[in-house]
C-alpha positions in Angstrom: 12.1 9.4 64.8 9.5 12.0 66.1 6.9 10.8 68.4 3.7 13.0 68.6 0.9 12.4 70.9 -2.5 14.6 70.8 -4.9 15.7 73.6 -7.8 17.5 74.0 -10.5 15.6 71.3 -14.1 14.8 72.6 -17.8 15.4 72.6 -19.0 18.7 71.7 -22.3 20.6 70.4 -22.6 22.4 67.5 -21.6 25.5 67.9 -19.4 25.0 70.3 -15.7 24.8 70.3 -12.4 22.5 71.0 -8.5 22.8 71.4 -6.8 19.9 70.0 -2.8 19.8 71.7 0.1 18.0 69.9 3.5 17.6 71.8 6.6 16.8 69.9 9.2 14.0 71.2 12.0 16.5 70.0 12.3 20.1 70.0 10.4 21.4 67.2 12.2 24.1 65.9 14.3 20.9 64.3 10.7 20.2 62.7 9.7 21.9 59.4 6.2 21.7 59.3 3.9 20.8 62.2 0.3 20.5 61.6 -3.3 18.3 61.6 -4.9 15.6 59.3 -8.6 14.3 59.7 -10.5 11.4 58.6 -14.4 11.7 59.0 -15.9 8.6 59.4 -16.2 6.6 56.0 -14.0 9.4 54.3 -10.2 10.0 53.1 -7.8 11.7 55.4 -7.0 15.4 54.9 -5.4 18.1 55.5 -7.0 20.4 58.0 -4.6 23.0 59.0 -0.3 23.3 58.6 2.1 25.6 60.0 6.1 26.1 59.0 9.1 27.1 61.3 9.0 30.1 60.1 5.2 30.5 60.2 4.0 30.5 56.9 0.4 28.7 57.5 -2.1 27.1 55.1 -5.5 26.0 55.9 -7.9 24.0 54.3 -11.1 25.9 52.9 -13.6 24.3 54.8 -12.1 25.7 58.3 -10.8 28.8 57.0 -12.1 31.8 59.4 -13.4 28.9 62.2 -10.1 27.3 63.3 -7.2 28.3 63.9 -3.3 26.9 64.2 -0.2 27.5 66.3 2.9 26.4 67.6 4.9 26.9 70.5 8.6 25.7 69.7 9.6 26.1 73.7 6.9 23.6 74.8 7.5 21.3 70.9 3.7 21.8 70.8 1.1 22.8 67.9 -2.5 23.4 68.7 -5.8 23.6 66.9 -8.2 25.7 68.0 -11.4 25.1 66.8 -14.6 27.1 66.8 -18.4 27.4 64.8 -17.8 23.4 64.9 -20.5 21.7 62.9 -21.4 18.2 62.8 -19.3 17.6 59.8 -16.2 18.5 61.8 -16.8 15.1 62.9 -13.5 13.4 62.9 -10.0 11.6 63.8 -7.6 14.5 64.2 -3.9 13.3 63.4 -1.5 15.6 64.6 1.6 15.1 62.0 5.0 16.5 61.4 8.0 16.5 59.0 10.0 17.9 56.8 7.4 18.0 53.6 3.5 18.1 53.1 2.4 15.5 53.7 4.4 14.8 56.2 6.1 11.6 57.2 5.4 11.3 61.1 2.3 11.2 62.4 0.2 10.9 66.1 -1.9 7.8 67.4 -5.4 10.8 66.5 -7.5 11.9 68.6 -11.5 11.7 68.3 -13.5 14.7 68.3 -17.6 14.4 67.8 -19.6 17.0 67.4 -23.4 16.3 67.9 -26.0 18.3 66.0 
């Protein structure tokens, strides 16, 4: 079982940017892929941004050039950074983990508004 638990959502203005913070209950070099969902508010979850043991990373269009993904495997934590954020980056950020994508463990989420 892999427990993940996110910091760093909140209020922000357009423009403006955010670094979401995932910690892992286990060292994540045992974790495949590490990585964030979002659900906007009346919307489906997806996949934001993913990022492999070995690297390999995969974002989805709508961030592509604006945020940005890594992991440090000594602290078991991924991050998000996030930049150019728009009102339709409003969301509920899951950070998720697992072997596959999607994944099979996921965080409580964390709420990040951004206000136009």
């Amino acid at each position: 079982q892999v427990h993940l638990v996110e910091s760093g959502g909140g209020l922000v203005q357009a423009g403006g940017s955010l670094r979401l913070s995932c910690a892992a209950s286990v060292n994540s070099l045992s974790i495949n892929n590490m990585g964030w969902y979002r659900q906007p508010p009346g919307k489906e979850r997806e996949s934001v941004a993913v990022i492999s043991r070995g690297g390999t990373i995969d974002y989805a269009d709508s961030v592509k050039g604006r945020f940005t993904i890594s992991r440090d495997n000594a602290k078991s934590t991924v991050y998000l950074r996030m930049n150019s954020l728009t009102p339709e980056d409003t969301a509920v950020y899951y950070c998720a983990a697992g072997v596959r994508w999607p994944p099979s463990y996921w965080g409580k989420g964390t709420l990040v508004t951004v206000s136009s």
